[in-house]
Structures are given as C-alpha cells and as structure tokens.
PDB file of N, CA, C and O in Angstrom:
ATOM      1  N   UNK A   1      98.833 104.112 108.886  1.00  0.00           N
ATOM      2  CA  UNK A   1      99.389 103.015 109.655  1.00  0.00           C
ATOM      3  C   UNK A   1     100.902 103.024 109.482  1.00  0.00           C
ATOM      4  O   UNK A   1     101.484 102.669 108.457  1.00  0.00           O
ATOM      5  N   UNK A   2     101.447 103.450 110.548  1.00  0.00           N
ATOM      6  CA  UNK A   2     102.912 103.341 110.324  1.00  0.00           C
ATOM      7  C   UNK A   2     103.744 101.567 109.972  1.00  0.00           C
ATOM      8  O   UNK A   2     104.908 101.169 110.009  1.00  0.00           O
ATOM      9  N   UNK A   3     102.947 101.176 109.778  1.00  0.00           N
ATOM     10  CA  UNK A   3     103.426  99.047 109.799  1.00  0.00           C
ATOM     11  C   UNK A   3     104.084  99.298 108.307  1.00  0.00           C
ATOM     12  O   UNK A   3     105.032  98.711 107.785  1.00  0.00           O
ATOM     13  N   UNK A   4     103.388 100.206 107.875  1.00  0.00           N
ATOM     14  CA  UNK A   4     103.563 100.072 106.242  1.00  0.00           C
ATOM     15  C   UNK A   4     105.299 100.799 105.747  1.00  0.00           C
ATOM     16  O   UNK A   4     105.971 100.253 104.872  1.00  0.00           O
ATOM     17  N   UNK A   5     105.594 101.584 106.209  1.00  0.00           N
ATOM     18  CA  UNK A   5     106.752 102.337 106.406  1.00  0.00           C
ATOM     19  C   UNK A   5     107.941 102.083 106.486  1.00  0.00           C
ATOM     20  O   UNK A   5     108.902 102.545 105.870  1.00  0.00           O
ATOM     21  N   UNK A   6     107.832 100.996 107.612  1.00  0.00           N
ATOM     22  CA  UNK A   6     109.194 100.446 107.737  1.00  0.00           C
ATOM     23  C   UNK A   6     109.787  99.289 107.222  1.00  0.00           C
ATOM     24  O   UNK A   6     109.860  98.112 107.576  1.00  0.00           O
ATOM     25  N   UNK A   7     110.305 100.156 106.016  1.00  0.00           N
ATOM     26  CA  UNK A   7     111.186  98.680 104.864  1.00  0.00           C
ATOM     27  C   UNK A   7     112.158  97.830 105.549  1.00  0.00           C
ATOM     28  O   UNK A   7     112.191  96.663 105.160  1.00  0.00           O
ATOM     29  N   UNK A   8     113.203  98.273 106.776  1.00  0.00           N
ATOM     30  CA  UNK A   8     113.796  96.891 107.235  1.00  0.00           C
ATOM     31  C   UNK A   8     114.284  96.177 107.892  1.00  0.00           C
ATOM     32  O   UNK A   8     115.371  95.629 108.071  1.00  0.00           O
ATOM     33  N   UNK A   9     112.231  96.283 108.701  1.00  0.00           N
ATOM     34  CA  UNK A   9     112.619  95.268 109.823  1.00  0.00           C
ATOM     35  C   UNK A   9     112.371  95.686 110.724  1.00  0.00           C
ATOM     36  O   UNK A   9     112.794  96.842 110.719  1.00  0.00           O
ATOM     37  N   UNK A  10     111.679  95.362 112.017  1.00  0.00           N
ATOM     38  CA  UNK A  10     111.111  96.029 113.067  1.00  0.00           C
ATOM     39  C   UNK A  10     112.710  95.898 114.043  1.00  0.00           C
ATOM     40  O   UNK A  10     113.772  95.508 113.558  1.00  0.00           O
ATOM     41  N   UNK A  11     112.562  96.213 115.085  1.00  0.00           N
ATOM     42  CA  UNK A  11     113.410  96.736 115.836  1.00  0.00           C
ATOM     43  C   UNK A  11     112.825  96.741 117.371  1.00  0.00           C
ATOM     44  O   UNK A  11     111.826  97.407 117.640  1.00  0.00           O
ATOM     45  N   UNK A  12     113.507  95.959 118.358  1.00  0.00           N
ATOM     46  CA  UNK A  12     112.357  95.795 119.347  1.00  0.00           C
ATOM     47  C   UNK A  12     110.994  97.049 120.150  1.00  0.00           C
ATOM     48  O   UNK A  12     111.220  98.140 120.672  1.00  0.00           O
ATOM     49  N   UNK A  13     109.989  96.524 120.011  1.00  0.00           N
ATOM     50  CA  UNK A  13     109.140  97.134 120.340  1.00  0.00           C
ATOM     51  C   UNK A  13     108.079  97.955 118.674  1.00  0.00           C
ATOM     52  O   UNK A  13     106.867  98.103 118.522  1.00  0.00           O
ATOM     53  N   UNK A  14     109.186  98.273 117.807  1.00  0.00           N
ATOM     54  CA  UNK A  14     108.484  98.707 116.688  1.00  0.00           C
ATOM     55  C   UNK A  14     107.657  98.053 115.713  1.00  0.00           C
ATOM     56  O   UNK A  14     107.145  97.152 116.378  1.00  0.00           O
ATOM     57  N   UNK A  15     107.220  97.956 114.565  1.00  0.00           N
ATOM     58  CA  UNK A  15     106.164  97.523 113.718  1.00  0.00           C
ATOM     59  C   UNK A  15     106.611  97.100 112.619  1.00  0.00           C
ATOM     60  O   UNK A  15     107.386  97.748 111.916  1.00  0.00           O
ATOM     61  N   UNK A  16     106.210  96.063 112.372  1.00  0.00           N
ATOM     62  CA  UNK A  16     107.150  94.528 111.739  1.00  0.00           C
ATOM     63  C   UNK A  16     106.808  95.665 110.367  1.00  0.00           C
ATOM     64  O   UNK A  16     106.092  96.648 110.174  1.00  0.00           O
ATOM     65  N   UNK A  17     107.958  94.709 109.479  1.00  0.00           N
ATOM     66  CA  UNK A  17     108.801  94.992 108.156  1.00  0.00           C
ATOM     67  C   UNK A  17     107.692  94.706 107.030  1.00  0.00           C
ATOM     68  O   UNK A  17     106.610  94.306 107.460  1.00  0.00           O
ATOM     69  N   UNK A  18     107.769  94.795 106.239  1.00  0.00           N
ATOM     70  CA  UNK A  18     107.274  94.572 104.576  1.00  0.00           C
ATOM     71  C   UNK A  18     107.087  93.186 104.636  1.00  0.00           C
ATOM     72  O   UNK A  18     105.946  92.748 104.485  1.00  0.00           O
ATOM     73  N   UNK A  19     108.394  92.128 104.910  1.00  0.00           N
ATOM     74  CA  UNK A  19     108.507  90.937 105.057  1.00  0.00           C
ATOM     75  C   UNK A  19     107.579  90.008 105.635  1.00  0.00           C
ATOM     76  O   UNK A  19     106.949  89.017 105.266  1.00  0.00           O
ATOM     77  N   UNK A  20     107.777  90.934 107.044  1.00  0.00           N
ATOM     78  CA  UNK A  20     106.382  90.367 108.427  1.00  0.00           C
ATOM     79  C   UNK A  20     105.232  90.958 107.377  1.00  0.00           C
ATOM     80  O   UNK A  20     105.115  90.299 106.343  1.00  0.00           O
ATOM     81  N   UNK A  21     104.752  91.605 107.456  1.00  0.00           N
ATOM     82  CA  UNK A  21     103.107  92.348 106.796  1.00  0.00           C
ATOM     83  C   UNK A  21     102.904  91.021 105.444  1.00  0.00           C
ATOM     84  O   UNK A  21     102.025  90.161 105.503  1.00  0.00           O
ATOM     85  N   UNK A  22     103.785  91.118 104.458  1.00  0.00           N
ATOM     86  CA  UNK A  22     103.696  89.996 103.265  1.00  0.00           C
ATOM     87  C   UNK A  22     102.982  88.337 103.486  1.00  0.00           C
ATOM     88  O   UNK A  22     102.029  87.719 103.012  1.00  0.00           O
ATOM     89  N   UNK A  23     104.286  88.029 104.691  1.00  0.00           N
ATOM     90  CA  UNK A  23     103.696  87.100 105.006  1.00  0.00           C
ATOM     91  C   UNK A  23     102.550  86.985 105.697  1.00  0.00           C
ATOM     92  O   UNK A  23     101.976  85.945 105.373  1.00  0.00           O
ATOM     93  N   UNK A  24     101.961  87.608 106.517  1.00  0.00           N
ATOM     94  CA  UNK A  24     100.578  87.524 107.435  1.00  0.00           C
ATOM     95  C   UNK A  24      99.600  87.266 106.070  1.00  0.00           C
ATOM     96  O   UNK A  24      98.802  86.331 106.008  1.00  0.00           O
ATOM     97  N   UNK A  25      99.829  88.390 104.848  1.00  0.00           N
ATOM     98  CA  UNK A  25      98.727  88.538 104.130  1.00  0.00           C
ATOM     99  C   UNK A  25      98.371  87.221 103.228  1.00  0.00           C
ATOM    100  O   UNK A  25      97.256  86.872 102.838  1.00  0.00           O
ATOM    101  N   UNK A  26      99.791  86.509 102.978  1.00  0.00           N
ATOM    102  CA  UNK A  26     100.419  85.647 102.474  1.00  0.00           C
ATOM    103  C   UNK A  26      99.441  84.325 102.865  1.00  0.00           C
ATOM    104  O   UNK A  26      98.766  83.617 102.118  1.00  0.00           O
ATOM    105  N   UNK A  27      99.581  84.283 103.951  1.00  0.00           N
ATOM    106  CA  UNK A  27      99.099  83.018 104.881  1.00  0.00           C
ATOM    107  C   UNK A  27      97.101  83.586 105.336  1.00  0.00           C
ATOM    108  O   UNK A  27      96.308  82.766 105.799  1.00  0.00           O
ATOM    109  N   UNK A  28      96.865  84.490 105.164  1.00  0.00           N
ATOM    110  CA  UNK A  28      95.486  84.593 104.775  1.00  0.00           C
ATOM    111  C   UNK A  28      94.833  84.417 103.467  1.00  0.00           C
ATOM    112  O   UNK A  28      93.650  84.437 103.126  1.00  0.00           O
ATOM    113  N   UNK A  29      96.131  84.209 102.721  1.00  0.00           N
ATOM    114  CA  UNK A  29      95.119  83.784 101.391  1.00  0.00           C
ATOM    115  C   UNK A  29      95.227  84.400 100.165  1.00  0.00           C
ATOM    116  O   UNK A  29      94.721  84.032  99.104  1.00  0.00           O
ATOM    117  N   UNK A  30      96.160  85.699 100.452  1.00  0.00           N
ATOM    118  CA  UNK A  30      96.472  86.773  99.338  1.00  0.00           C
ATOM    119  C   UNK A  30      97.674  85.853  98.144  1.00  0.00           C
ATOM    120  O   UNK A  30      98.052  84.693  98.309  1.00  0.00           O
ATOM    121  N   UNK A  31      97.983  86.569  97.247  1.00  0.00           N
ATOM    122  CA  UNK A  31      99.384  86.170  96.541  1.00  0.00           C
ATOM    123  C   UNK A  31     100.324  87.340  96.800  1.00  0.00           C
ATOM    124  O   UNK A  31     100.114  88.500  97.153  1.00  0.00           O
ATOM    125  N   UNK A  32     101.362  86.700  96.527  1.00  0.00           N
ATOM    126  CA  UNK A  32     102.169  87.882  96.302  1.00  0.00           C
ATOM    127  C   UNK A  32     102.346  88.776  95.066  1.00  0.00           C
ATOM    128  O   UNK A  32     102.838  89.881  95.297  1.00  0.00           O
ATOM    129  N   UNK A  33     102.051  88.509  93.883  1.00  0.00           N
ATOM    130  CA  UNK A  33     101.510  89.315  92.678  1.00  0.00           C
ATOM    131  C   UNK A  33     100.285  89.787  93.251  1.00  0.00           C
ATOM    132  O   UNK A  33     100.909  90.799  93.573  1.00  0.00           O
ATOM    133  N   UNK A  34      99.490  89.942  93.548  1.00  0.00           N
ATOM    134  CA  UNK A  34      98.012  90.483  93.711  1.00  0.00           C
ATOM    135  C   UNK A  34      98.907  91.754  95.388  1.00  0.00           C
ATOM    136  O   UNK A  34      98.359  92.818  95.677  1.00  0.00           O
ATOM    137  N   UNK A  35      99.586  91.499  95.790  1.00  0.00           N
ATOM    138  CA  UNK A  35     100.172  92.331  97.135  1.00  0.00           C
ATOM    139  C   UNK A  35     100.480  93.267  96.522  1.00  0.00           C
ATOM    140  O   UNK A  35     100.055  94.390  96.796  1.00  0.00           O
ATOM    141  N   UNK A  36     101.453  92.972  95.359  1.00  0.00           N
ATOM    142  CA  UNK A  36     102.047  94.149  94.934  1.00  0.00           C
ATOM    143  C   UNK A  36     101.489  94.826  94.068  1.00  0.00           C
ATOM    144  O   UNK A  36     102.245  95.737  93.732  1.00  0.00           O
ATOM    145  N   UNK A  37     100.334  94.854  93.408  1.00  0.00           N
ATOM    146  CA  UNK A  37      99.536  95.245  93.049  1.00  0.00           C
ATOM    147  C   UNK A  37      98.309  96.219  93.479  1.00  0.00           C
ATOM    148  O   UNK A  37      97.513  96.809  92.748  1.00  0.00           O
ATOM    149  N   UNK A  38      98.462  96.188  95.702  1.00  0.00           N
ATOM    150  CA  UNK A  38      97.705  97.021  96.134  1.00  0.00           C
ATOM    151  C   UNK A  38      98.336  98.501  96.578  1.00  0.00           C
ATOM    152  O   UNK A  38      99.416  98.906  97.008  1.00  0.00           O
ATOM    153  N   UNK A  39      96.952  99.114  96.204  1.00  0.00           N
ATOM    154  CA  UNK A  39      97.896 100.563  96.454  1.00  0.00           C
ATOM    155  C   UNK A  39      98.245 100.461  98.360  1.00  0.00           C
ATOM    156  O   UNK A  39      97.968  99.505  99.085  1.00  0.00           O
ATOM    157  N   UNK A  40      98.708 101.369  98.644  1.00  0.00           N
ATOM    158  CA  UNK A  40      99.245 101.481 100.312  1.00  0.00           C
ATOM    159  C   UNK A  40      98.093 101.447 101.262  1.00  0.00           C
ATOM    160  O   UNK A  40      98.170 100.805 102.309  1.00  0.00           O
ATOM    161  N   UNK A  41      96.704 102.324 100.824  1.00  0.00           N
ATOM    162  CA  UNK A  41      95.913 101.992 101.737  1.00  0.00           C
ATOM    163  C   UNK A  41      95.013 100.580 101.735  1.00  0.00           C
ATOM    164  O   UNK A  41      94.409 100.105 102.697  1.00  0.00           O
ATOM    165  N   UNK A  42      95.098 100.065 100.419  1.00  0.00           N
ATOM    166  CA  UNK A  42      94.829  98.302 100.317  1.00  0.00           C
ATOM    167  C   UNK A  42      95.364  97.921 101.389  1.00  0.00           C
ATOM    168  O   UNK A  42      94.793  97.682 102.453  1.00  0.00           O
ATOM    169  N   UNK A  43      96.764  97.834 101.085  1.00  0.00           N
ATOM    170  CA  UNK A  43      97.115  96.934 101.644  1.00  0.00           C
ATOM    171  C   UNK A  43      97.375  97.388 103.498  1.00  0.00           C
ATOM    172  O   UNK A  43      97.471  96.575 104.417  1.00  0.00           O
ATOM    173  N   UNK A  44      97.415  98.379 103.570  1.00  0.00           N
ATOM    174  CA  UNK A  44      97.044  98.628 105.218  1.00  0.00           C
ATOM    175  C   UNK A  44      95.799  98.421 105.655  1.00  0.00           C
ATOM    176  O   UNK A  44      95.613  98.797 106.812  1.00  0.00           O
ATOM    177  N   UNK A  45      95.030  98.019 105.191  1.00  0.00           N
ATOM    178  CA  UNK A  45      93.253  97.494 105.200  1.00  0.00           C
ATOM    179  C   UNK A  45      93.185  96.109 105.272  1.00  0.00           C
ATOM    180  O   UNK A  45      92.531  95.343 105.979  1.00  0.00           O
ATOM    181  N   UNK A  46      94.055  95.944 104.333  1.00  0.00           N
ATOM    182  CA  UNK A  46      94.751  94.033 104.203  1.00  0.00           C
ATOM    183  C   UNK A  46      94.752  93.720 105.582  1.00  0.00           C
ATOM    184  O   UNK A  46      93.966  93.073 106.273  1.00  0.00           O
ATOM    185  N   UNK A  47      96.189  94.538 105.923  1.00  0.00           N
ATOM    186  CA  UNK A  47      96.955  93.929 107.324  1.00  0.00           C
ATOM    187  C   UNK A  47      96.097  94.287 108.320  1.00  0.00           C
ATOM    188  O   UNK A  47      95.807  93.284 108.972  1.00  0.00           O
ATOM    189  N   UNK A  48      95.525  95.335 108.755  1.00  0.00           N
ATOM    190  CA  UNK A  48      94.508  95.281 109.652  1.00  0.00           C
ATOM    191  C   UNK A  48      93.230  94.330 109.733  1.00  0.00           C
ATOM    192  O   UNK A  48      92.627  94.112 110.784  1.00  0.00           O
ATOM    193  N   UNK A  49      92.926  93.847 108.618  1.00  0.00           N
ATOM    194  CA  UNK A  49      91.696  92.930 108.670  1.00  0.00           C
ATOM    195  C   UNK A  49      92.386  91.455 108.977  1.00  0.00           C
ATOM    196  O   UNK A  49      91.908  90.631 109.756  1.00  0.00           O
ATOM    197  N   UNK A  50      93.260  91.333 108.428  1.00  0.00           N
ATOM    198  CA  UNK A  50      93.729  89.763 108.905  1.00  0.00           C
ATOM    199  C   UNK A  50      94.781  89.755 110.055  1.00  0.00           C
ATOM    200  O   UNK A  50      95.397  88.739 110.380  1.00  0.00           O
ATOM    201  N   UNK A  51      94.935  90.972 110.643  1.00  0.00           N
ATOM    202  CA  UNK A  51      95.307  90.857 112.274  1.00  0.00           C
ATOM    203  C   UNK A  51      94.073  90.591 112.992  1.00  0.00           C
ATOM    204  O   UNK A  51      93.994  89.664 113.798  1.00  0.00           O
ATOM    205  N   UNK A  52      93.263  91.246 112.770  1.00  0.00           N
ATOM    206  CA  UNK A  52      91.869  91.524 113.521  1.00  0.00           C
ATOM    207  C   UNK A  52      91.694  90.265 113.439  1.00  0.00           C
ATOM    208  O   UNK A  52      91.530  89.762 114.551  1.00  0.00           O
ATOM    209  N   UNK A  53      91.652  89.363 112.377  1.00  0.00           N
ATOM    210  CA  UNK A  53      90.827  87.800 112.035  1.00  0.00           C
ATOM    211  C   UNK A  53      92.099  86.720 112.822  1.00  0.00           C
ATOM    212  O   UNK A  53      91.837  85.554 113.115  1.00  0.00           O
ATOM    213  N   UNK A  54      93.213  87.239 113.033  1.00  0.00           N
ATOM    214  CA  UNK A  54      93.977  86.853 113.950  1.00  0.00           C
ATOM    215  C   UNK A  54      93.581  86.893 115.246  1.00  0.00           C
ATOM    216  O   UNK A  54      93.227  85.804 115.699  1.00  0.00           O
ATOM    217  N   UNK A  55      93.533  87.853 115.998  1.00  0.00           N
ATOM    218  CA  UNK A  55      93.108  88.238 117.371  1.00  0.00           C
ATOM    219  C   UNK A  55      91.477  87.645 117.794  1.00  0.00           C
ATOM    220  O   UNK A  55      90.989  87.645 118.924  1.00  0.00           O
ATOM    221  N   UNK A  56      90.861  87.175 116.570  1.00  0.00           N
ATOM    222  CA  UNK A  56      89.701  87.247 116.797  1.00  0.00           C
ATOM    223  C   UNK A  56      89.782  85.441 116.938  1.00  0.00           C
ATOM    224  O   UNK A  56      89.063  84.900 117.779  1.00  0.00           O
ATOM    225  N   UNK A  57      90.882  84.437 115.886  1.00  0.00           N
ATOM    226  CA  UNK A  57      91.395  83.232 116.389  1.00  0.00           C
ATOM    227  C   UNK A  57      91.746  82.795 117.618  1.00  0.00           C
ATOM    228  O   UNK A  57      91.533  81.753 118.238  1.00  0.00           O
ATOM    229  N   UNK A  58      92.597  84.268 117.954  1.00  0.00           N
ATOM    230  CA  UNK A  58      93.229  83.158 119.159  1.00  0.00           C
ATOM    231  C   UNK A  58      92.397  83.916 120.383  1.00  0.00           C
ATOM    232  O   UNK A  58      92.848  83.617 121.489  1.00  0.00           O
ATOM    233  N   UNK A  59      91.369  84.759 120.407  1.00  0.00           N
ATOM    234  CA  UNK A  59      90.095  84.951 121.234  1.00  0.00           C
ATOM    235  C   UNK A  59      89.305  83.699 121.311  1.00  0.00           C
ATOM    236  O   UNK A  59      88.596  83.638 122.315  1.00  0.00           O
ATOM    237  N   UNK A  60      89.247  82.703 120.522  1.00  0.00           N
ATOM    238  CA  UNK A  60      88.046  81.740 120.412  1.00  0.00           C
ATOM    239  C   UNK A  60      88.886  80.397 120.756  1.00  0.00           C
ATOM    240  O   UNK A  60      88.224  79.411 121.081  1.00  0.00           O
ATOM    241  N   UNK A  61      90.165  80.299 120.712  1.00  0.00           N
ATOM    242  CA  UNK A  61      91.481  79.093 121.428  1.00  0.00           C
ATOM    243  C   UNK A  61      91.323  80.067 122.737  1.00  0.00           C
ATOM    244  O   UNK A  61      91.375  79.463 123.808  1.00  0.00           O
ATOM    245  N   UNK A  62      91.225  80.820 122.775  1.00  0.00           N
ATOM    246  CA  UNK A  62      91.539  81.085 124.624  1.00  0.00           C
ATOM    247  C   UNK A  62      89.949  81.057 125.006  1.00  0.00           C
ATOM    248  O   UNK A  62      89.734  81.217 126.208  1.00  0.00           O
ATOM    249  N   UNK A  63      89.008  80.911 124.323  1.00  0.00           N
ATOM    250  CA  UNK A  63      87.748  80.718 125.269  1.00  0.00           C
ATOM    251  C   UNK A  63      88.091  79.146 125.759  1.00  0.00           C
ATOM    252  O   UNK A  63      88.138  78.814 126.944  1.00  0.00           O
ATOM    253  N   UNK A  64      88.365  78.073 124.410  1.00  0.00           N
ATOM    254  CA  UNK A  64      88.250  77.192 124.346  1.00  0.00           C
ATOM    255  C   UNK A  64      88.724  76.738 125.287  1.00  0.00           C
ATOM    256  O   UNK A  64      88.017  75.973 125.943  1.00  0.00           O
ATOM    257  N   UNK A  65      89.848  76.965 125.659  1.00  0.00           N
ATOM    258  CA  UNK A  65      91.044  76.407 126.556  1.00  0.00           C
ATOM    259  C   UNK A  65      90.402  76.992 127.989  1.00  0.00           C
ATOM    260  O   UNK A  65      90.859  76.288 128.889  1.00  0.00           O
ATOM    261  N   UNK A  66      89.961  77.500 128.260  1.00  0.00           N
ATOM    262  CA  UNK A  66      89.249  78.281 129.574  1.00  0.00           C
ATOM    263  C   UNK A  66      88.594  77.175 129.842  1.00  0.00           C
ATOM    264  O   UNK A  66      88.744  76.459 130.832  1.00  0.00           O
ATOM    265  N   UNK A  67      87.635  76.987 128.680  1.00  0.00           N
ATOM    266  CA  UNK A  67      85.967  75.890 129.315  1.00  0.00           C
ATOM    267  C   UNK A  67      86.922  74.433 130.074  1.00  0.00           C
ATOM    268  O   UNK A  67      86.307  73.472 130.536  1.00  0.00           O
ATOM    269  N   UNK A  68      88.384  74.500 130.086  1.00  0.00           N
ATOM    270  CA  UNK A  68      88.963  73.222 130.538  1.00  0.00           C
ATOM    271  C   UNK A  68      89.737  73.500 131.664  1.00  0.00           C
ATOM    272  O   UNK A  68      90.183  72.554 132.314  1.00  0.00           O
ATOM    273  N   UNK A  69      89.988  74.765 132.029  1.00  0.00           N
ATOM    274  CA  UNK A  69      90.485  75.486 132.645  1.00  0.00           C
ATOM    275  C   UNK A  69      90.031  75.972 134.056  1.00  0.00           C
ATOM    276  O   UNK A  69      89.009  76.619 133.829  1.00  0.00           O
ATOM    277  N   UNK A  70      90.240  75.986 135.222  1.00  0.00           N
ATOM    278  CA  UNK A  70      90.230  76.838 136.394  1.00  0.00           C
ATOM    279  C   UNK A  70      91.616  77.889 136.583  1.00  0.00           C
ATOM    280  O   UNK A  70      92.755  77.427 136.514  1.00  0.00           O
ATOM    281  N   UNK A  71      91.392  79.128 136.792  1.00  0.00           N
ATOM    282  CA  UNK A  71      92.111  80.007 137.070  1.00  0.00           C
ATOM    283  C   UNK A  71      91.708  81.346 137.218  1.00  0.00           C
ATOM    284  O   UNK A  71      90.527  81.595 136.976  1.00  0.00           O
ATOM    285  N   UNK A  72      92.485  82.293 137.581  1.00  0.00           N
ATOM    286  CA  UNK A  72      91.974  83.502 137.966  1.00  0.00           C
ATOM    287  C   UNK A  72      91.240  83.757 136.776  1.00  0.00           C
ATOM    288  O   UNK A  72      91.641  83.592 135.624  1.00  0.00           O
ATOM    289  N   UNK A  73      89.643  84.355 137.318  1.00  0.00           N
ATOM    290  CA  UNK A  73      88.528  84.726 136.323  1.00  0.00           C
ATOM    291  C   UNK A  73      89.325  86.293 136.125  1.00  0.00           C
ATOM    292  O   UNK A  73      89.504  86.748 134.995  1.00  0.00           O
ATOM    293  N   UNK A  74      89.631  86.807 136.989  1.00  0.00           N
ATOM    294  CA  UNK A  74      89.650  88.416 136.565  1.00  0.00           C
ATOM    295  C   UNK A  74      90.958  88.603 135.740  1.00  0.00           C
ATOM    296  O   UNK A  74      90.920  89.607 135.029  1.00  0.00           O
ATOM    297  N   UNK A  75      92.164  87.839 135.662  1.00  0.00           N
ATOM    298  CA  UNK A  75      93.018  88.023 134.617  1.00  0.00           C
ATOM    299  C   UNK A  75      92.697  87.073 133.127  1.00  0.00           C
ATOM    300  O   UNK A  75      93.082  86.995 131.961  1.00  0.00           O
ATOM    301  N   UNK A  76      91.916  86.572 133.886  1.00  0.00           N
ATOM    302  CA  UNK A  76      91.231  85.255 131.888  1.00  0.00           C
ATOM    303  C   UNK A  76      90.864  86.660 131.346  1.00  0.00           C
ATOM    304  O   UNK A  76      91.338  87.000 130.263  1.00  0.00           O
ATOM    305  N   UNK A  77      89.864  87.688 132.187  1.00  0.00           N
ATOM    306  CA  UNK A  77      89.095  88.723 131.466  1.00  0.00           C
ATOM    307  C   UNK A  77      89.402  89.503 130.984  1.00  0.00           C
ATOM    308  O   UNK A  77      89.015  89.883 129.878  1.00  0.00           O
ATOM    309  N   UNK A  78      90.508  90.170 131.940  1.00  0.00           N
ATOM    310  CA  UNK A  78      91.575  90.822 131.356  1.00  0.00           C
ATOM    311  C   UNK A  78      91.727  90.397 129.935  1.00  0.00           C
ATOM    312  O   UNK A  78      91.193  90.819 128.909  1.00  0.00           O
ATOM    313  N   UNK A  79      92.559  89.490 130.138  1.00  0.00           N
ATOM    314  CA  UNK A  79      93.023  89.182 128.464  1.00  0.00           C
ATOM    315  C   UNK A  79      92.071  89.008 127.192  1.00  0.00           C
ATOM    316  O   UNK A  79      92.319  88.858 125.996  1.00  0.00           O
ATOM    317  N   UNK A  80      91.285  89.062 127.674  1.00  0.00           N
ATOM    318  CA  UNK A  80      90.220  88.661 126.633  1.00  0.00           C
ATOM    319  C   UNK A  80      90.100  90.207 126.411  1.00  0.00           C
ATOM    320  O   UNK A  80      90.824  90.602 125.498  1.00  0.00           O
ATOM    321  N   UNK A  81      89.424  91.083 126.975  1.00  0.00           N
ATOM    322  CA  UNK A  81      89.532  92.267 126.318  1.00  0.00           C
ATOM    323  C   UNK A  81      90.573  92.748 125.898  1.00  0.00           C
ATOM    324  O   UNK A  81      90.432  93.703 125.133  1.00  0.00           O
ATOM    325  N   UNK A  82      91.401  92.483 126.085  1.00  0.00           N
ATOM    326  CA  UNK A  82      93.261  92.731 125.463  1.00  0.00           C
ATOM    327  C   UNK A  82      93.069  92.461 123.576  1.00  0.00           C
ATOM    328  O   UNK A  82      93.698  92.978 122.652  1.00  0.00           O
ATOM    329  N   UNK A  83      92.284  91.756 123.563  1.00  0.00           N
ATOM    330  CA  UNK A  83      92.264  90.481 122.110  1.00  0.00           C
ATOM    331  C   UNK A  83      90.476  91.357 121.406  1.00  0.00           C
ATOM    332  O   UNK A  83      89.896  91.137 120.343  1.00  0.00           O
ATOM    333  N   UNK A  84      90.259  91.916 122.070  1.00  0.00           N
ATOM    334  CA  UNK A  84      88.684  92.282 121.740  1.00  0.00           C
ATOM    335  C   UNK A  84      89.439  93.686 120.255  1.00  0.00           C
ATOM    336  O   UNK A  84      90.260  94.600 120.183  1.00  0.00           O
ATOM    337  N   UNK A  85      88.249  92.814 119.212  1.00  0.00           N
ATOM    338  CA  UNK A  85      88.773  94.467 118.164  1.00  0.00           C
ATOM    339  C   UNK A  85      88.870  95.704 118.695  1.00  0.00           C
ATOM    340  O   UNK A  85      89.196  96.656 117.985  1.00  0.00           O
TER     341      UNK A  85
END
C-alpha cells in the first residue's frame, strides 16, 4: 500500500501522510503507543479495515437519506457501488 510511504503529506490527488493514516486509526479506536508498535503490514491492514468500516458508514447514511429522498435512481446506484468494498 503506497498510503504508508508518504511521510509528508499528500499532495493533491496523492495518498494522505502518516498524520492522515494516525488519525483515521486514532478515531477507530487504536492508541497511538499501540500504532507505533505495528509492524508496516499491521498497520496497512489497520488503515484498510477502518477505511472499508468507513465506506461501509457512509454506504448505510446514503441508504438512509435515499428512503427520504426522490432522485435519479441510476446515479443513487452509481454511487453506491462507488462505496461497495
């Protein structure tokens, strides 16, 4: 996973920093002693599982918001597979 690589700082379009990755893991529940403590593929297993548990949040706010919703069905769908693991 190249996310892991870049010490500083994404750069538009590229793959957030040490900083960005820390905090995501941060705010799922990890510490930051226990972070630095994982070897590289930990913690790229880390960040992929609590993106995924991200995408998989705001998959279940965009159903939600739909059931209240009228609008184009074929771009709602779109996006929803956009958000699909």
């Amino acid at each position: 996973m190249s996310t892991a690589t870049n010490r500083s700082g994404p750069a538009d379009g590229d793959a957030p920093g040490w900083a960005v990755l820390f905090a995501l893991l941060i705010a799922h529940g990890h510490s930051h002693a226990e972070i630095l403590d994982y070897t590289l593929n930990q913690f790229e297993a880390y960040v992929q599982a609590a993106e995924r548990r991200d995408r998989s949040a705001l998959r279940s706010q965009l159903l939600a918001a739909r059931a209240g919703q009228w609008g184009n069905a074929e771009q709602f769908q779109g996006l929803l597979r956009a958000l699909q693991n």
